[in-house]
N, C-alpha and C positions, 0 to 999 in steps of 0.2 A: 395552422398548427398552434397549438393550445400552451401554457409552459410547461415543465418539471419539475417536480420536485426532488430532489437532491439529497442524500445522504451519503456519506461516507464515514463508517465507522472503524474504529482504528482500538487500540489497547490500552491507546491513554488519553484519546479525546475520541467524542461524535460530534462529526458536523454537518449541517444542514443550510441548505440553500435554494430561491426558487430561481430557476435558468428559464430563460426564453430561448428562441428558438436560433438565434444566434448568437448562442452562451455568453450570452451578459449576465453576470450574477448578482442575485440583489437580495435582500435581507439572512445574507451570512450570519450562522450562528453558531459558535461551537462552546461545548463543555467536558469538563472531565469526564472519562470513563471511571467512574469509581463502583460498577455492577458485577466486580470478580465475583463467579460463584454463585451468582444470584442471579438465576433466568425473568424472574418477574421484576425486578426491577430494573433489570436492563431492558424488558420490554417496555414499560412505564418509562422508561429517560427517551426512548426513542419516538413512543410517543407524544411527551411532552415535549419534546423538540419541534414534532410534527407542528402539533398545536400552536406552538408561538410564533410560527408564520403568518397566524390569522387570515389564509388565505378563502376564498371564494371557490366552490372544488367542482362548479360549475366551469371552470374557467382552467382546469387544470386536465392532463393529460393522462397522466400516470405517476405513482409514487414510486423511483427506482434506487435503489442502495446497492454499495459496495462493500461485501463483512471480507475480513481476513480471517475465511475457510471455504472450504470446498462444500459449492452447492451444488444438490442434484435438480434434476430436471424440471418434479414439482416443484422449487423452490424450497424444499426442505434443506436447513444447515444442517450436516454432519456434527459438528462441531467450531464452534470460535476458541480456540488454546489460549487465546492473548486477554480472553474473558474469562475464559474457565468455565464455557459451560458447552451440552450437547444437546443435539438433538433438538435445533431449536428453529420452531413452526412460525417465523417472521411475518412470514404473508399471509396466512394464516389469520394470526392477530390482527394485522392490521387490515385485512379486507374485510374484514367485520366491523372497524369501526369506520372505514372510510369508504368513499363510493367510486371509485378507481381501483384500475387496476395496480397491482402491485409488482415489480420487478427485480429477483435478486441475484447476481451475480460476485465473483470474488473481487476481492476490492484491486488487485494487479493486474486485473483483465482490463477492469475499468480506466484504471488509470494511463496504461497502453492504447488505450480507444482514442483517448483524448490527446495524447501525443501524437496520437499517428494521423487522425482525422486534422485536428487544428493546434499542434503544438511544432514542435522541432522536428517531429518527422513526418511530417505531413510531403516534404518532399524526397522521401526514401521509400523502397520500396518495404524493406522489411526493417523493425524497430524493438530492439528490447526495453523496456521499461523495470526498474528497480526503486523500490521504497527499503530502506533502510531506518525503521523505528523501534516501536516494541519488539516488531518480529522484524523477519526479512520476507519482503512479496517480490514477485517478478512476473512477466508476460510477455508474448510476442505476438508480434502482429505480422502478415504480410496483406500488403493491397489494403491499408486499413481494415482487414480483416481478423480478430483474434483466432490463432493457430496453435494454441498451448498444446503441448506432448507430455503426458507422461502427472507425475506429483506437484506438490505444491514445494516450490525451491525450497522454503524455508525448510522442511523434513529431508530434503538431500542431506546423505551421510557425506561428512568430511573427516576428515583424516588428523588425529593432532597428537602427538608423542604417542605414539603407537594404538589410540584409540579411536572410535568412532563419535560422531556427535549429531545432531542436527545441523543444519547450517546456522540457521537460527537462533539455536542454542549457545554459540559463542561468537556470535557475527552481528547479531541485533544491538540495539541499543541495550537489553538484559543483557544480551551475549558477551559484552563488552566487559559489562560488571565482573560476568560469572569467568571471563578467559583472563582477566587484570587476576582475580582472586587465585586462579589457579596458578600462577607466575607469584603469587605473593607479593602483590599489588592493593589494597586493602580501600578501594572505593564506594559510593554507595549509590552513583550513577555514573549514563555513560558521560556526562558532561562534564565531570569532576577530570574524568583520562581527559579533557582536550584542553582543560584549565591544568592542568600538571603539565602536559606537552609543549605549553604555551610559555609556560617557565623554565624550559629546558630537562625536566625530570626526566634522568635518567635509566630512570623503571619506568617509566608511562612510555617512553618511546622506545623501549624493548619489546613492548607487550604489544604496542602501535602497529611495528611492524611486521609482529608476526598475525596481527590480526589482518596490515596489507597484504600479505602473502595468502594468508588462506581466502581476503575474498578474490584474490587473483586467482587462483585456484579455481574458483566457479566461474571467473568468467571465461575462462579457456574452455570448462565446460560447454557453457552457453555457445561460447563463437565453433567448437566443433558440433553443438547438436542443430543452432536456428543459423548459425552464420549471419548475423544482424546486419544493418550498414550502418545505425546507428544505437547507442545508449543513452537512454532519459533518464537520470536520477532525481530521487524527490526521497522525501524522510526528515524526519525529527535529528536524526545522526547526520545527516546530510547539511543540516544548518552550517556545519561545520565544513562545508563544500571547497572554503581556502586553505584547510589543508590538508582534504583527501585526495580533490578532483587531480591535483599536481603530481601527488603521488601517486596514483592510480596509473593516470597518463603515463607516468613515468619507465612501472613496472609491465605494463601493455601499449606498448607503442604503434601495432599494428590497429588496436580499438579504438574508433571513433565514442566519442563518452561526451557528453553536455549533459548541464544541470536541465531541468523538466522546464518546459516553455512555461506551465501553468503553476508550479513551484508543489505548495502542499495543500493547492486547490484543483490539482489534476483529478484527485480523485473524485472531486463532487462533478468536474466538467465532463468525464468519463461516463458517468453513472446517467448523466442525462442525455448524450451522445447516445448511450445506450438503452432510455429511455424512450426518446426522438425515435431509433428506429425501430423499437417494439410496436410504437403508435402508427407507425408506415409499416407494418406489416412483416417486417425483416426477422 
């Protein structure tokens, strides 16, 4: 078996990696997403990403990425929200410039593969996976198989003084911003609430907790629709894992929850997990 090549693209970085075949990662690369809005330049960043592995493509297997949206079967994206763009023919582009095949799936499918093949749940049978960044992704596995039901978590309506939201929408790391503002909270990211909680602010940890509560709220979701045995968390918001993970724990005591074996490299280990078995036939 040949290596892969690795992407994982996200709202506010892409990264890129080539993986062997027992996911040792090696010339990691990542840069900002600054392509809102602009289809042809976010194809050119992904690109050039490609390109500055300088690899040999004789010697490679397949190019496989994880975008945060729903792809259909030809590998057409519906849409990336966290880019702002739609309808976007990835594989497409790049099996025209490269001589491999091309692989693309959601970036929380990916991420769950990797957890459950060779991370924390690799000894359970069934395993939710949660990214807490730009947006909010999730996935479940049983049998290191991906088993996802239903929408993309992030567009789950949630419920908040009498109205509806996305999940995402006030639970992401924007979401954070945008649920501080509506409390009358006046931030300009979500790291600014963890640096104000961190000082005892007494409006950052009104707003904390009601943002614990609604994500508790979807996990009771989660544990009545997949019934997990475990949760892998990874994310940008997650960095912050010494003082969610406690409280989470806290306010779900019945839920098993640890940080992601692979941290915020699950997703590229995922993508080539899921590369790996496109090449075997799977």
């Amino acid at each position: 078996m040949k290596d892969v090549i690795s992407l994982d693209i996200g709202g506010t970085n892409l990264r890129v990696a080539l993986v062997s075949p027992d996911y040792k990662l090696s010339k990691v690369s990542k840069v900002g997403n600054d392509c809102f809005n602009d289809k042809e330049k976010f194809y050119s960043r992904v690109i050039s990403l490609i390109d500055s592995l300088g690899v040999d493509f004789n010697e490679i297997e397949n190019i496989s990425i994880g975008v945060p949206g729903r792809v259909r079967r030809n590998g057409m994206i519906d849409a990336l929200p966290n880019v702002g763009i739609t309808d976007v023919d990835l594989v497409g582009v790049l099996e025209k410039r490269y001589p491999v095949p091309v692989n693309i799936a959601n970036d929380a499918e990916m991420g769950v593969l990797a957890e459950a093949v060779c991370g924390n749940g690799k000894e359970y049978d069934g395993v939710y996976f949660i990214t807490i960044s730009t947006g909010v992704g999730g996935a479940f596995a049983y049998h290191g198989k991906v088993k996802n039901y239903g929408r993309e978590i992030g567009h789950m309506p949630i419920s908040l003084n009498g109205e509806f939201y996305p999940l995402e929408s006030i639970c992401s790391g924007r979401g954070l911003v945008r649920l501080s503002h509506i409390f009358g909270l006046s931030i300009e990211r979500a790291s600014d609430l963890f640096t104000l909680l961190k000082g005892n602010n007494k409006q950052a940890r009104e707003v904390y907790n009601i943002w614990l509560n609604l994500f508790s709220e979807f996990l009771s979701y989660t544990k009545k629709i997949y019934n997990p045995d475990i949760y892998c968390f990874t994310g940008g918001v997650f960095k912050n894992k010494d003082l969610i993970l406690p409280k989470l724990k806290e306010l779900n005591p019945d839920l098993n929850m640890v940080e992601c074996y692979f941290s915020e490299d699950a997703g590229l280990v995922g993508s080539a997990a899921y590369g790996f078995s496109k090449a075997e036939g799977h």
